[in-house]
C-alpha positions as CSV (number, residue, x, y, z in Angstrom):
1,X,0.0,0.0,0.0
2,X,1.5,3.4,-0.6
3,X,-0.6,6.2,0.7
4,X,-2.3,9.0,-1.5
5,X,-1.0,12.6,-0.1
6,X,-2.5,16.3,0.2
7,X,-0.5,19.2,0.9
8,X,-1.1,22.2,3.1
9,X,1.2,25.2,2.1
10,X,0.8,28.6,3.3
11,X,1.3,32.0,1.8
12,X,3.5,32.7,5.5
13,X,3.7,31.5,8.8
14,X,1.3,31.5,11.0
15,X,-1.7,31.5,8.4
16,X,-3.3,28.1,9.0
17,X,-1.5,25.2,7.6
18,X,-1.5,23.4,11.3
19,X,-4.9,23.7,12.1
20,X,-6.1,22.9,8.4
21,X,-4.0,19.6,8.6
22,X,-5.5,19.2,11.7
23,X,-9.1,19.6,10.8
24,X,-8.3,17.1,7.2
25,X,-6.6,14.1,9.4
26,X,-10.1,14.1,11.4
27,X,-12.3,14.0,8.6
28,X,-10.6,11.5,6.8
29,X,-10.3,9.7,9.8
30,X,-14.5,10.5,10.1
31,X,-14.5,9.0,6.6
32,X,-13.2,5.5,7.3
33,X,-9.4,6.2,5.8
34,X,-6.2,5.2,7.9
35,X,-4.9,9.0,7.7
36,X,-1.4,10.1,8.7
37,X,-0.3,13.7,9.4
38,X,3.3,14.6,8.0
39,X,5.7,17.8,8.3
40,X,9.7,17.2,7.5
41,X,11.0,20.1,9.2
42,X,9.4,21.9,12.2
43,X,11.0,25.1,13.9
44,X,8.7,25.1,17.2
45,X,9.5,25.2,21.0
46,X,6.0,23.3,21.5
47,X,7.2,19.8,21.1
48,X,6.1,16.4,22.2
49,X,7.6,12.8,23.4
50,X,6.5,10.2,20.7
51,X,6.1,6.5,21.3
52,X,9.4,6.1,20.4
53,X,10.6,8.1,23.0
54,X,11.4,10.9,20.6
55,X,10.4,14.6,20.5
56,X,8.2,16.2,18.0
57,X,6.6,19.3,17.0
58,X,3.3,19.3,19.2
59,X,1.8,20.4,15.9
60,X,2.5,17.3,14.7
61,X,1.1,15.4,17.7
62,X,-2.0,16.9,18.0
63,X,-2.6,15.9,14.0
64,X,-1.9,12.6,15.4
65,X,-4.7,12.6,17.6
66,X,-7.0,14.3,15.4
67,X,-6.0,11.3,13.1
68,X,-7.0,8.9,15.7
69,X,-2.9,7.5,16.5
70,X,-0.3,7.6,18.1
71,X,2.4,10.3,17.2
72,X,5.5,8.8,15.7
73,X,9.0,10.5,15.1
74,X,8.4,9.7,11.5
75,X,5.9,12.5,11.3
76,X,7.8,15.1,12.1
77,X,11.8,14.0,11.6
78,X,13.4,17.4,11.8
79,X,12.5,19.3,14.6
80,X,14.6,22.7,15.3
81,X,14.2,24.4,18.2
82,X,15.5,27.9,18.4
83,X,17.8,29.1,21.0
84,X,19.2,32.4,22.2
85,X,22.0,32.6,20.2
86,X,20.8,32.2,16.9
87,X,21.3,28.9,16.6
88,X,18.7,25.6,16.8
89,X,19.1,22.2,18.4
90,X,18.6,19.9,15.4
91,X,16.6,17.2,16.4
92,X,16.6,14.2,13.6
93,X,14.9,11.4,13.6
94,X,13.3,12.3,18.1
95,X,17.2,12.9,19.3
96,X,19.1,15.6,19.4
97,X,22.0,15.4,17.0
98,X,23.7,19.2,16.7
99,X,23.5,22.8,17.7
100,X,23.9,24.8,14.4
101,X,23.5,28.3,13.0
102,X,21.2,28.4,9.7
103,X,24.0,28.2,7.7
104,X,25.6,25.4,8.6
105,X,21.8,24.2,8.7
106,X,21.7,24.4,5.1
107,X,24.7,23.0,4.2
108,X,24.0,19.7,5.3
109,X,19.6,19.9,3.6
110,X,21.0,16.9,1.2
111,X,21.5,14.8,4.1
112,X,18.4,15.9,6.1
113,X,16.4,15.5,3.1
114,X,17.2,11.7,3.4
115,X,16.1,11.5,6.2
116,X,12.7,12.9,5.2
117,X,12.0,10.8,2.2
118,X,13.0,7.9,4.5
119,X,10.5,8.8,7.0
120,X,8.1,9.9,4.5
121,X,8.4,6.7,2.6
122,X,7.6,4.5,6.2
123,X,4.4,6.3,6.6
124,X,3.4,5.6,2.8
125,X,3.6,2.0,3.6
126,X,1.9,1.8,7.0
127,X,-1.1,4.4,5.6
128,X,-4.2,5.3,3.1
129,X,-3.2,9.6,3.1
130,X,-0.9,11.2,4.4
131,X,-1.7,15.2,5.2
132,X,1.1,16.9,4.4
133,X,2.0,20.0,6.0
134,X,4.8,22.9,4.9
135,X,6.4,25.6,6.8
136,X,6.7,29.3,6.0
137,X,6.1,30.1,2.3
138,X,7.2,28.3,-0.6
139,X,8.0,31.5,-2.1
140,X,11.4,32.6,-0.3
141,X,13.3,32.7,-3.1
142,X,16.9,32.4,-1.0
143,X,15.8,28.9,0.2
144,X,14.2,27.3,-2.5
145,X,17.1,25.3,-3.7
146,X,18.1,24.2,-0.1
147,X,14.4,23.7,1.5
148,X,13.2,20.1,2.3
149,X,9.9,21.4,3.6
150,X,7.7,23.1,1.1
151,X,7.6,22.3,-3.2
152,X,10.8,20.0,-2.4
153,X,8.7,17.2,-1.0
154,X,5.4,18.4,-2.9
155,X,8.1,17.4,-6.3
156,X,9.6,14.1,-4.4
157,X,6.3,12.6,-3.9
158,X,4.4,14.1,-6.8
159,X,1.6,15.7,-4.0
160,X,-1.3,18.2,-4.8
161,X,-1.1,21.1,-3.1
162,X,-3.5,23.4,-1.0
163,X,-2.2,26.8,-1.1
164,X,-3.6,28.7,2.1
165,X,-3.9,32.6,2.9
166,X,-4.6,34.3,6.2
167,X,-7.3,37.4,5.4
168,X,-7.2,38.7,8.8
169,X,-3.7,39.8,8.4
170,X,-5.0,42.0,5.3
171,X,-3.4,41.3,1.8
172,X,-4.6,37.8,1.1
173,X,-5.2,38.2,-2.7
174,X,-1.6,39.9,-3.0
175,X,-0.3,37.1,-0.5
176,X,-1.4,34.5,-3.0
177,X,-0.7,36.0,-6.4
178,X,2.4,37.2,-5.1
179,X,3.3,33.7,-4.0
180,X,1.9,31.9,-7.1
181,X,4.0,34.5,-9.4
182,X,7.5,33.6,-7.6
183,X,7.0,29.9,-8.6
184,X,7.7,28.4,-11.5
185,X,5.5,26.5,-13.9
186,X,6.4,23.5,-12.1
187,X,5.5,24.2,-8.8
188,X,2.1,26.1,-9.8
189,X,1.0,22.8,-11.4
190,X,1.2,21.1,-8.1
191,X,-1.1,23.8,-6.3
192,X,-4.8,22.6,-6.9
193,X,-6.4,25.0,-5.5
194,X,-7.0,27.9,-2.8
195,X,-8.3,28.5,0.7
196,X,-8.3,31.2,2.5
197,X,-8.7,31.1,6.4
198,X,-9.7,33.4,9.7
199,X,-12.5,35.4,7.9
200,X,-14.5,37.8,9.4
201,X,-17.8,39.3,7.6
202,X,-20.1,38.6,4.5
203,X,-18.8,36.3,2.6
204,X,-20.4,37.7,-0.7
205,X,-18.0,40.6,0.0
206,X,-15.4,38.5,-1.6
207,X,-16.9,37.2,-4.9
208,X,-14.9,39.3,-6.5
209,X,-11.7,38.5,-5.0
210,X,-12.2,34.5,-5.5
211,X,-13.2,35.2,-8.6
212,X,-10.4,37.0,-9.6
213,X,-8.1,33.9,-8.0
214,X,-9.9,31.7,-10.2
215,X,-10.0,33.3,-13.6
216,X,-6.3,34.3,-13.5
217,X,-5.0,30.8,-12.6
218,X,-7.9,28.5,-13.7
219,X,-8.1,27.0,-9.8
220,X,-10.7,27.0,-7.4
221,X,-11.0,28.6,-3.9
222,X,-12.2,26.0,-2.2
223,X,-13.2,27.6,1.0
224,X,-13.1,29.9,3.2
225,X,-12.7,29.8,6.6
226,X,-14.4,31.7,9.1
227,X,-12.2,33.1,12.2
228,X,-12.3,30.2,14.9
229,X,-12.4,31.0,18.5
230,X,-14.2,28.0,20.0
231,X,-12.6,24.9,19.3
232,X,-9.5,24.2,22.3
233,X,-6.8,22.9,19.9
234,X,-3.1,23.0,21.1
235,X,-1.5,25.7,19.0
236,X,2.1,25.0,17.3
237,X,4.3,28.0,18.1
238,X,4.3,31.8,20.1
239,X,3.1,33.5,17.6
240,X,-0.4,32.6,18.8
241,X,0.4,34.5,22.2
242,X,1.8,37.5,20.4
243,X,-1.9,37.6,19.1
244,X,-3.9,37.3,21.9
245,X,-4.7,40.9,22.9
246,X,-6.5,40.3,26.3
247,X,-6.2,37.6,29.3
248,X,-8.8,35.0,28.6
249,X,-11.4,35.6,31.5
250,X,-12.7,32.3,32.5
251,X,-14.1,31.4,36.1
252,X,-12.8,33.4,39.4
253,X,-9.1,32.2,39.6
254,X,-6.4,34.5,38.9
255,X,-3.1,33.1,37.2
256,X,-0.1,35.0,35.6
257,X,2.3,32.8,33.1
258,X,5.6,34.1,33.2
259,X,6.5,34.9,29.2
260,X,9.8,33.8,29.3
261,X,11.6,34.7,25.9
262,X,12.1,31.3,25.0
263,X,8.8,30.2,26.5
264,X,8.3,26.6,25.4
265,X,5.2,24.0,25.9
266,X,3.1,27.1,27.0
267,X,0.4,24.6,25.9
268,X,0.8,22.9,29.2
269,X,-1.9,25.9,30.3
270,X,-4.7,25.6,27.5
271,X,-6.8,24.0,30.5
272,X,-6.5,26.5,32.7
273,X,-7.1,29.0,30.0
274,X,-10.9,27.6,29.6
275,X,-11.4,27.6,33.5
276,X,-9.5,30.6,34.7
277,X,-8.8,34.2,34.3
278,X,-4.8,33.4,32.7
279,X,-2.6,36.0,31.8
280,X,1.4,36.2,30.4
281,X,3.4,38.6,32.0
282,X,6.4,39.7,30.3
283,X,7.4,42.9,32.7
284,X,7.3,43.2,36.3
285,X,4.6,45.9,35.9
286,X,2.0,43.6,34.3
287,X,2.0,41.1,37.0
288,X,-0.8,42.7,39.2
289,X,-2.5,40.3,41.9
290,X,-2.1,36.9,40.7
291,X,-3.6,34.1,42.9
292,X,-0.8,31.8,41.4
293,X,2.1,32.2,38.9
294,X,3.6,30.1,36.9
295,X,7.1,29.4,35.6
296,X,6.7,27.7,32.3
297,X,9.3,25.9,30.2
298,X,11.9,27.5,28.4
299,X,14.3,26.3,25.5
300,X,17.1,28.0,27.1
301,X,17.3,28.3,30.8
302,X,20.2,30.3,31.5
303,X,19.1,33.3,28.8
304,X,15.7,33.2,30.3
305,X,16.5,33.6,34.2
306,X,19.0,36.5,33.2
307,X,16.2,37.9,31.6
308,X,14.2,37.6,34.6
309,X,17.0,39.0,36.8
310,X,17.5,42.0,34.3
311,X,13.8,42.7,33.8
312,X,13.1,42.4,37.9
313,X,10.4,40.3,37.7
314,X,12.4,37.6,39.5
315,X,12.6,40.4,42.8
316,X,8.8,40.7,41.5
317,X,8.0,37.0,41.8
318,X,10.2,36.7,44.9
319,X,7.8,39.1,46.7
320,X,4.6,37.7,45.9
321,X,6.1,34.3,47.2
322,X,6.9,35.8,50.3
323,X,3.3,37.5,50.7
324,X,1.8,33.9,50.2
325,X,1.2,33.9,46.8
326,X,2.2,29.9,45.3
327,X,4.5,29.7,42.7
328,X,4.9,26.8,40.4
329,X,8.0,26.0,38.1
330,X,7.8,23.8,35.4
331,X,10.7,22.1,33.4
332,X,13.3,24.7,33.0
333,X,10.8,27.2,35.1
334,X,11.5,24.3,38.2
335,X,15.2,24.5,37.3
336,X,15.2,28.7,37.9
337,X,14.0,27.4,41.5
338,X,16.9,26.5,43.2
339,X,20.2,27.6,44.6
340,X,22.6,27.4,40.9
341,X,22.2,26.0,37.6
342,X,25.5,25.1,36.0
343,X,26.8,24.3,32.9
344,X,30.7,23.5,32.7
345,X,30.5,22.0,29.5
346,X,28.7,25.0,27.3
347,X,25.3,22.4,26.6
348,X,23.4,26.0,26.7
349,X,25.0,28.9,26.9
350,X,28.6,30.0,27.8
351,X,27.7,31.1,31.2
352,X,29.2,28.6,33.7
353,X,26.9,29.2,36.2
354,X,24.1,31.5,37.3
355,X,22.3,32.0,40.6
356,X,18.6,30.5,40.9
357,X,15.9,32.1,42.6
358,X,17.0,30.4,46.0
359,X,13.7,28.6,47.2
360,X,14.8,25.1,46.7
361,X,18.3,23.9,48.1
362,X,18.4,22.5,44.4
363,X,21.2,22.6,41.5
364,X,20.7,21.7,38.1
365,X,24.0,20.9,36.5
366,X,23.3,20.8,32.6
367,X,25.2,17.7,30.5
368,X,24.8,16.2,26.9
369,X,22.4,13.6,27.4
370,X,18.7,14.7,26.6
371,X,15.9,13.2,28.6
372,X,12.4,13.2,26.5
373,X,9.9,10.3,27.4
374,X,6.7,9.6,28.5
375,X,5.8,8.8,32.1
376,X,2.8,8.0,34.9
377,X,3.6,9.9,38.0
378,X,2.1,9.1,41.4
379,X,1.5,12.0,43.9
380,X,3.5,11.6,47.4
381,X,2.8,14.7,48.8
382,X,-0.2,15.5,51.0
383,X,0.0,19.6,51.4
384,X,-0.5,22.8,50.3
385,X,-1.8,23.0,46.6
386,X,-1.7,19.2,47.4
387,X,-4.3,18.6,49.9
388,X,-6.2,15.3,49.8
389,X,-4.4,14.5,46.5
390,X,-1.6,12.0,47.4
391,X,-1.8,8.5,45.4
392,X,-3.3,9.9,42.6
393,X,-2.1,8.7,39.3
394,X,-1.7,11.6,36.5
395,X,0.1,10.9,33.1
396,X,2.6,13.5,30.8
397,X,5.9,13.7,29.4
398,X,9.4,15.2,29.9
399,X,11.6,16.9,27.8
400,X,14.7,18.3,29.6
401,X,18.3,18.6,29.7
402,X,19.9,19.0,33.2
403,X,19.9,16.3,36.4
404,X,19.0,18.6,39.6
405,X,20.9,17.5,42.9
406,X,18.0,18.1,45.6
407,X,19.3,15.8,48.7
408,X,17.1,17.9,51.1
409,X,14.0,18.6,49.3
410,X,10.7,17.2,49.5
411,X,9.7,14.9,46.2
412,X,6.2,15.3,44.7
413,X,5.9,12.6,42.3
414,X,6.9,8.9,41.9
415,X,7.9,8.7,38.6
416,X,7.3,5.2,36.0
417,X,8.5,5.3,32.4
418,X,6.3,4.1,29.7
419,X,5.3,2.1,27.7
420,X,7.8,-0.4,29.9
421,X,6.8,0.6,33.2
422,X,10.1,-0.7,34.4
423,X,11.8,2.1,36.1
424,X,10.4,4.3,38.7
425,X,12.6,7.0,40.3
426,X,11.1,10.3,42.7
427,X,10.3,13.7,40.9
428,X,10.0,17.0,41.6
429,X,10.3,19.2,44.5
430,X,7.6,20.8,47.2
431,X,7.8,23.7,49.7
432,X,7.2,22.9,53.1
433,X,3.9,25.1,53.1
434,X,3.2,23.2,50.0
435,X,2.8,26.6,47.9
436,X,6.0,26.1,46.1
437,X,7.0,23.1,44.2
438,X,8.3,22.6,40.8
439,X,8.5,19.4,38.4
440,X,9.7,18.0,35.1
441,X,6.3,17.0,34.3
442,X,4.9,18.3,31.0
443,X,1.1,18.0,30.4
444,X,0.7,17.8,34.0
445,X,-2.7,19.9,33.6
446,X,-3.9,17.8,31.1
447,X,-4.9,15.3,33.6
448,X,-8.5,16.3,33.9
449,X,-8.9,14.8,37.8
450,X,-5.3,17.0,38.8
451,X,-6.8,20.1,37.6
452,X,-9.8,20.4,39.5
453,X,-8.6,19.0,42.6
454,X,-5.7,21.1,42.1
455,X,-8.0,24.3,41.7
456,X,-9.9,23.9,44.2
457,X,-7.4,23.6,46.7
458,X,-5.9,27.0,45.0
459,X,-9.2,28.2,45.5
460,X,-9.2,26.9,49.3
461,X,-6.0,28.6,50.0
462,X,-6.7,32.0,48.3
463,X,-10.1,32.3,49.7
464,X,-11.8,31.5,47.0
465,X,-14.8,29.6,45.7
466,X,-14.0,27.5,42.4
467,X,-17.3,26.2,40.7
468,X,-15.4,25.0,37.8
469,X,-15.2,21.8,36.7
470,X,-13.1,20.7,34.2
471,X,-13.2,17.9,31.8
472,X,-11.9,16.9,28.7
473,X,-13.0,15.3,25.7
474,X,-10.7,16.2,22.8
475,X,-12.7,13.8,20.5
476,X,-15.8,16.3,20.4
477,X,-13.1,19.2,19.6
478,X,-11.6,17.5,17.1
479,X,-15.2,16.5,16.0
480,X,-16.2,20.5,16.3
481,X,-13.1,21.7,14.0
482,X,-13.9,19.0,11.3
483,X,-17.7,19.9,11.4
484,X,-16.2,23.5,10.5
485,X,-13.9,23.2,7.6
486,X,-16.3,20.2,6.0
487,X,-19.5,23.2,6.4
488,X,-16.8,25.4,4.5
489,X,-14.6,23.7,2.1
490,X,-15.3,22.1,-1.4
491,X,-14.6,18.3,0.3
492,X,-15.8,16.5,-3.0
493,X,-13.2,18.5,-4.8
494,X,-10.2,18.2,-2.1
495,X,-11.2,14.1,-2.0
496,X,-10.9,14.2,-5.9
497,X,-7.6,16.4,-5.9
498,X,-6.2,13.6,-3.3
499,X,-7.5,10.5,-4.6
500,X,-6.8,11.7,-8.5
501,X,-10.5,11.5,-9.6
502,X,-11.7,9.3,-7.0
503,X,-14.8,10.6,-6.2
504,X,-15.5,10.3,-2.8
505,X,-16.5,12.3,0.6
């Protein structure tokens, strides 16, 4: 069996390719097909352990799910993830193989790109379609010849392409002729057709515009998209939070994510997001009266806690700790939390080593070895935001370089690897108040049960009532985003561009 493909490129970042793959693995999954979500190269600090025990983008992951599978390194086998020096840790394959400047990045596309078509080629085998996604624009001339995201892969496998536009930027109709006239004939061939995505207003206001599309390059628009605000789906990079204008105002509980610059897995929070009032604070003057804050993870440690020195919201956060106010640190966010974080060998930065924020007699000395897998963790403490929560069971993932050295600090979790289950070692670190405690843990409010105990005892402590109560069911989002792009694309037409005539959907 090799695999029929469709590919989703965008006029720029940021316009919609993620969530239109997403939306296109659920219906053909809805449809019956074995459906597979690909992207060679992803440059994203949102990533994700696969089953292998390799990280991928989170775009990628979520696809996955949509899809109705489990993630694989295979779908997404080139991850970069930016750091603070303008360079990326090049992940191939799950593992991290090189720190390298774009350049050097470049240099070495030909033997990337094998990779890819490797990868690519697995997921042919095992699959009905594969959804295709790109990166950027296919129209940045300066990397067309080295590229193995965009019309390189479209030519290697011979895939239709979906060329989509983002109107609520402004420009649409010059983002896609502009784009359409810096391929060649070539690569226009491949693109079957148009959408354009985040709409706002009467559609008939357009006719003229789609029409235009249409005549000049004898392809459809097959749909457009309205502006989606309901659906909770996991969104691939930052961009999103440079977006959002206002806190979302959900429930009575006040929370303030700390934007670090290289904030990563900030999608650890879309829970609380639908079930409290959750802000991200990037200066000391926006934190306000927070009834928690949170440390998130960051792609680069040592950059980020100077920034929070510099900026003063470390004094900031310091003082609202010592007023009462609890203070969670996750991944690299838990590391800021003790004494020193070192780094003799250069893994990160070439700072030695940098004082913490002192709350946890805790050092995190950074080496080469990465750890990124899966886990079940088992709750040991009894206190604080803990209360009447020890031996439950919650599930994530960690992605982190460092080993802290914690010999007097409280654990929170029992930790079990999976899929094996066979090896268990203690996690984290608590306060003892119990207002303070950081972990490895990514996803850790994703465990529906964790949340709302968890929220109501920082509703307890704050002297506040929480009513929420939350709950997921990803299936009926998923559900809820294809029910959206099916009411507004041409599917009969996409199934026929996919399937080469087939006429289907």
């Amino acid at each position: 069996m090799t695999a029929k493909t469709i590919m989703i490129q965008g006029t720029a970042s940021s316009v919609g390719k993620s969530i239109l793959a997403t939306a296109l693995c659920r219906i053909f999954k809805q449809d019956g097909y074995k459906v597979a979500p690909f992207k060679a190269q992803n440059m994203a600090l949102n990533s994700y352990v696969a089953k292998e025990g390799g990280e991928i983008g989170r775009a990628q992951a979520v696809q996955a799910e949509a899809a109705g599978i489990e993630p694989s390194i295979h779908m997404n086998p080139i991850l970069l993830k930016p750091q603070a020096d303008a360079t990326s840790q090049v992940i191939v394959s799950g593992k991290p193989v090189s720190t390298l400047d774009a350049a050097h990045y470049y240099n070495l596309s030909s033997t990337f790109l094998k990779v890819v078509a490797g990868s690519l080629e697995k997921l042919r085998a095992e699959y009905e379609v594969i959804v295709i996604e790109g990166a950027g624009s296919p129209a940045e001339i300066n990397l067309k010849s080295r590229e193995i995201v965009n019309m390189r892969i479209a030519r290697l496998v011979n895939s239709p392409v979906l060329l989509v536009g983002d109107i609520d930027r402004g420009g649409v109709f010059a983002s896609l002729v502009g784009t359409m006239q810096l391929l060649n004939k070539k690569e226009r061939d491949l693109i079957r057709g148009f959408i354009i995505n985040k709409f706002r207003g009467n559609i008939d206001l357009l006719e003229p515009g789609l029409e235009f599309l249409a005549d000049r390059y004898a392809k459809p628009v097959l749909g457009v998209i309205p502006y989606i605000k309901q659906v909770n789906i996991a969104q691939e990079d930052s961009v999103y939070l440079d977006e959002r204008i206002t806190p979302c105002r959900n429930g009575n509980l006040n929370i303030a994510v700390i934007r670090l610059p290289h904030i990563s897995n900030y999608d650890d929070f879309d829970l609380l997001e639908t079930h409290c009032n959750l802000k991200y604070v990037s200066h000391a003057s926006e934190l306000g009266n927070p009834d928690i804050i949170i440390l998130p993870g960051t792609k680069t440690t040592i950059s980020d806690l100077i920034y929070l020195h510099k900026s003063k919201l470390a004094d900031a956060i310091l003082m609202k700790v010592k007023a009462g106010i609890p203070l969670i640190g996750i991944c690299g966010g838990y590391q800021m939390l003790g004494k020193r974080i070192l780094d003799p060998q250069g893994i990160e930065s070439d700072v030695e080593e940098l004082e913490g924020l002192q709350l946890f007699d805790m050092e995190t000395t950074f080496t080469e070895d990465k750890t990124t897998r899966q886990i079940q963790a088992r709750i040991m403490t009894d206190t604080g935001l803990f209360s009447g929560m020890k031996d439950m069971v919650i599930k994530g993932y960690e992605i982190h370089n460092g080993k802290p050295l914690n010999p007097e600090c409280s654990p929170v979790f029992n930790i079990t690897s999976l899929p094996d289950g066979n090896s268990s070692h203690n996690e984290g670190t608590i306060s003892k108040n119990g207002l303070v405690f950081g972990t490895y843990i990514h996803g850790i409010f994703h465990n529906a049960d964790f949340t709302n105990s968890f929220l109501k005892n920082l509703g307890m402590l704050r002297g506040i009532i929480y009513s929420g109560a939350v709950h997921i069911n990803k299936d009926s989002d998923y559900d809820i985003l294809a029910d959206i792009f099916r009411s507004n694309l041409d599917m009969k037409s996409i199934y026929n561009i996919t399937f080469g005539g087939a006429d289907a959907g």
